[in-house]
N, C-alpha and C positions, 0 to 999 in steps of 0.2 A: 606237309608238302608246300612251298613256296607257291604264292598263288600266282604267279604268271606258268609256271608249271601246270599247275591244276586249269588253268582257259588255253594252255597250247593243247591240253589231253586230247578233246575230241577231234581234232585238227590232225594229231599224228595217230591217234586210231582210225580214222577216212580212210587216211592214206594206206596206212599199212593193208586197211581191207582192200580198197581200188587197187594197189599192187600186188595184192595177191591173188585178184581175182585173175587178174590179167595172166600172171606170172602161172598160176594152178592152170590154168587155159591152153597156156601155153605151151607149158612142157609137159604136165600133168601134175596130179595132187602129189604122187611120190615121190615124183622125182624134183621135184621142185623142193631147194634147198631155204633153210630160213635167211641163209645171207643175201640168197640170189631176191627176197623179197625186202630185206632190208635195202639191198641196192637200187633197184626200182623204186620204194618210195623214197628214200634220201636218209635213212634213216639208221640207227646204229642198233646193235643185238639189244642195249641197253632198253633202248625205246621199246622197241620189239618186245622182249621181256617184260614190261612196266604194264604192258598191255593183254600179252595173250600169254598162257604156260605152254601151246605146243601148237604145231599145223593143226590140230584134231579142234582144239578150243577156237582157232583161227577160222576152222572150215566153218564152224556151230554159229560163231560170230555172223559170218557173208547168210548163212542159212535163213536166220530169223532178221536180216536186211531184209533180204531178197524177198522172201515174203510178207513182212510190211512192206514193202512199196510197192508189190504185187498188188494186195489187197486194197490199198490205199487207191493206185491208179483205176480199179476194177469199181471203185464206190464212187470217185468223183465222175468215172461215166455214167454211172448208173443214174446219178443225180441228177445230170445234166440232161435227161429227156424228162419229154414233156408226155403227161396226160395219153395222148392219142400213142405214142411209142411207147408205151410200155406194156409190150407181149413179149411172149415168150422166145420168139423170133428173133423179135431186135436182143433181149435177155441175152442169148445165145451168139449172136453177134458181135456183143462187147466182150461177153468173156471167150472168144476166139481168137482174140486179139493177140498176135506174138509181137513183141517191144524186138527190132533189129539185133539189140545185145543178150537177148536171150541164149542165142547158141555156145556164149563163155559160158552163162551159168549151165547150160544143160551139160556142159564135157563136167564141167566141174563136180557135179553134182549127181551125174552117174559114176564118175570116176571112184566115191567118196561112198556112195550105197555097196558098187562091188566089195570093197573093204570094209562097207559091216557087214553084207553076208559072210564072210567070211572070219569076222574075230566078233563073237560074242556079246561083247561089252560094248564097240562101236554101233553094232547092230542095238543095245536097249536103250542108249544115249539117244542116236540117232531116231531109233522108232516113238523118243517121249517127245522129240522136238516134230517130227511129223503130225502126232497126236493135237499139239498145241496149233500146228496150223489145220489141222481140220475142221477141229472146233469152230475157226471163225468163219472157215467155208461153211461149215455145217449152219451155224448159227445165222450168218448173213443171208445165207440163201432162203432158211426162213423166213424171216423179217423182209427179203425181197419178193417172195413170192408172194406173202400176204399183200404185201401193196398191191399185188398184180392179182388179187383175187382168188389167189392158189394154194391149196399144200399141197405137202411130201404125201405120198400112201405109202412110204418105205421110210425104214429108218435112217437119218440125218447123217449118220457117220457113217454108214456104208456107202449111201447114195453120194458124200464126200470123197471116199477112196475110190469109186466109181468113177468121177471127174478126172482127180486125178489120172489115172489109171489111163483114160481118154487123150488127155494131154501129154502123160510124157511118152504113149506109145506114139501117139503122130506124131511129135517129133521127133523122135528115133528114126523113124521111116521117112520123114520133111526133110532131115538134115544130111539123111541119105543120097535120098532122090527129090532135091527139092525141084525142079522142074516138072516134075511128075507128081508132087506132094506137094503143094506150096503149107508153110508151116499155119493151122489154124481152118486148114483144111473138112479135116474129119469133125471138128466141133461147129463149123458152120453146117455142116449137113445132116448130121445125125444128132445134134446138141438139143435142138426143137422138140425134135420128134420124141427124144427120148423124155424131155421135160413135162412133155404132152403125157405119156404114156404112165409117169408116174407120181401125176399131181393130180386134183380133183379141185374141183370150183367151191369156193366155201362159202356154203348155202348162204345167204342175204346180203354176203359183202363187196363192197364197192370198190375199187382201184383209187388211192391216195396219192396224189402228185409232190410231196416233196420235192424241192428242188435245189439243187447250188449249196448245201449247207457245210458239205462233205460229211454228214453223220447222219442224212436221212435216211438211207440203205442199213443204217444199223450196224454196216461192217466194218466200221471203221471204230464204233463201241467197241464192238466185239473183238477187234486186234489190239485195242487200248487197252480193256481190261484183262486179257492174256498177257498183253506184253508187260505187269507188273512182274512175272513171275519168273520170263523166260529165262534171264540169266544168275536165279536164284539158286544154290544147293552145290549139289557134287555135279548133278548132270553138263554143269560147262565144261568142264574137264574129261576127256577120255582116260 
């Protein structure tokens, strides 16, 4: 491949993901055609092709984005307190946080779960790329708690799907009735409590102030050495 082809590559893979987030948002995962996303980013089937083999490889793509820069934005908060903020409180505070453009990724990404309950194979795709983001919730939140004095008394991956779990039903209900629900709602008020009820103080240690480094929190290891793997095998492909 001609190397000015190979330095436009990730330039026209952006785009095609920011068009199709938009475009998936917009009209939906199904019905949203590939041309109708070649046309939004300026791009030809060829480009389109060179990049992704189907909407399903495309949806898997926006997926493990969205959760790197999830994670990403969730550690350099993290980082950025100081000594005296770092409970469980403030803890809960920052991962309450909903980013304005969340509500494209939530249509998109319910849209896109209905269709693996429903076809098999989208469903074990989908459940190994789920898996990969736990892990670093799972993992991070270790390494954050520790700083903070704390562990899990439950185990790491359920206590993960748990969060989860927490976030995308308030926002189902946020995006419903957000006047009534504002999004990040339910995780400021029951996020503490529940952190409270299922971590324990570990016995003789001290709270560690890391700061600024963006890898103090550990969660940012943690999505770096996942992200070796993410778009390795068969599983990019539906």
């Amino acid at each position: 491949m001609p190397k000015g082809v190979t330095r436009r590559r990730p330039r026209t893979r952006a785009a095609l993901l920011k068009a199709a987030l938009e475009t998936f948002a917009e009209h939906g995962f199904h019905a949203t055609t590939i041309e109708q996303i070649c046309e939004r980013a300026g791009y030809t089937r060829g480009a389109y092709y060179s990049n992704f083999a189907s909407k399903e490889e495309l949806f898997l793509a926006l997926f493990d984005e969205h959760s790197d820069r999830t994670v990403h934005r969730l550690a350099e908060s993290i980082d950025a307190l100081t000594a005296e903020e770092y409970t469980l409180t403030r803890l809960a505070e920052l991962a309450a946080r909903v980013e304005p453009d969340e509500r494209d990724w939530y249509l998109v990404t319910t849209e896109f779960t209905l269709h693996a309950i429903r076809d098999p194979q989208a469903a074990w795709v989908l459940a190994r790329h789920d898996a990969r983001l736990r892990t670093e919730i799972a993992r991070g939140l270790t390494l954050v708690l520790r700083r903070a004095g704390r562990e899990l008394t439950v185990d790491a991956d359920r206590f993960a799907r748990l969060l989860i779990a927490l976030r995308e039903g308030g926002l189902a209900q946020s995006y419903v009735e957000p006047a009534e629900l504002p999004p990040g709602s339910l995780e400021r008020q029951f996020l503490a409590p529940l952190l409270e009820a299922s971590t324990r103080e570990i016995p003789g240690a001290g709270t560690s102030t890391g700061t600024g480094t963006g890898t103090g929190t550990g969660i940012d290891d943690a999505a770096e050495g996942e992200g070796q793997s993410k778009r390795s095998g068969s599983d990019a492909v539906i």
